[in-house]
C-alpha positions in Angstrom: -55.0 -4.4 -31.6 -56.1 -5.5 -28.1 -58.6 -9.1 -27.9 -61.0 -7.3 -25.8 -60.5 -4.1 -27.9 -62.2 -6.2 -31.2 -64.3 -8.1 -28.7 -66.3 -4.7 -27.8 -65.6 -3.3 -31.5 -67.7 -6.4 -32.6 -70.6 -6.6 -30.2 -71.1 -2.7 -31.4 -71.2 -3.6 -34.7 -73.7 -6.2 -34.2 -75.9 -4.1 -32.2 -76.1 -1.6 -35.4 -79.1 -2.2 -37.1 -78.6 -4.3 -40.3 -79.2 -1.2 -43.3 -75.9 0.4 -41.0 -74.1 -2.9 -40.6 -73.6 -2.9 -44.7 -72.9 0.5 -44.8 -70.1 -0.4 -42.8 -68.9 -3.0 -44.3 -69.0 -1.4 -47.3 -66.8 1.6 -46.5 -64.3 -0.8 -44.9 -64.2 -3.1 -48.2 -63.7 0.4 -49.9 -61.0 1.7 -48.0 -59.7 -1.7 -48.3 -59.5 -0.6 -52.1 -58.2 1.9 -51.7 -54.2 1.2 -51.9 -54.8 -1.6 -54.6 -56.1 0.9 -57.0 -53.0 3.7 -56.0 -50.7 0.9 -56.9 -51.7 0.2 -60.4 -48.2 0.4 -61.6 -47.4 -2.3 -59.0 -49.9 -4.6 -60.0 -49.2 -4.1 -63.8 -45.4 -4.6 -62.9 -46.6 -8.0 -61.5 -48.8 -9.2 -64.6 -46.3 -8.6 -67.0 -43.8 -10.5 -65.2 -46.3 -13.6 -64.8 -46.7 -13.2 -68.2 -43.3 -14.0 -68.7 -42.4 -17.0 -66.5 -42.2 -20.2 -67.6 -44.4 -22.1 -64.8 -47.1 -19.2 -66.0 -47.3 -19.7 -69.1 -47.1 -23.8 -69.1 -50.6 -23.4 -66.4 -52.1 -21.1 -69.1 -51.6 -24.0 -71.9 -53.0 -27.0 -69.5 -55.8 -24.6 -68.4 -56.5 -23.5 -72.4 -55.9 -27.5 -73.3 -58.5 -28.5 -70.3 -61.4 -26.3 -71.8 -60.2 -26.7 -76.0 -63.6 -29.7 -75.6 -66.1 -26.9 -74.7 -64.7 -24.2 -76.9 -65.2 -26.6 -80.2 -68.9 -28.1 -78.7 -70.5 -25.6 -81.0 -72.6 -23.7 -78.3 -72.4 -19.9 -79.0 -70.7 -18.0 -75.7 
């Protein structure tokens, strides 16, 4: 999209009272959402093949090894 295009797109959005500035930014955050959550199969797809790879899996241990001092400190979570 054109510079100046944005450039007046913006200065609109600022001159939108605040209440109607969120609104905004709310619908655009939800259509943002939008194809994430109609490509749940994709993103499944992806987990389970993190799941398997090696580098994964060796992060998970040092991340699980990193907190094993607060999970024993006998606090209730």
């Amino acid at each position: 999209m054109d510079t100046a295009v944005l450039n007046n797109l913006a200065s609109q959005i600022e001159s939108l009272p605040p209440d109607e500035q969120l609104w905004l930014l709310r619908r655009i955050a939800r259509s943002l959402r939008q194809p994430a959550t109609t490509s749940k199969g994709a993103w499944d797809q992806s987990l389970v093949a993190m799941s398997g790879d090696p580098d994964i899996q060796r992060e998970i241990r040092e991340i699980a090894e990193e907190f094993l001092a607060t999970e024993t400190d006998g606090l209730e979570g």
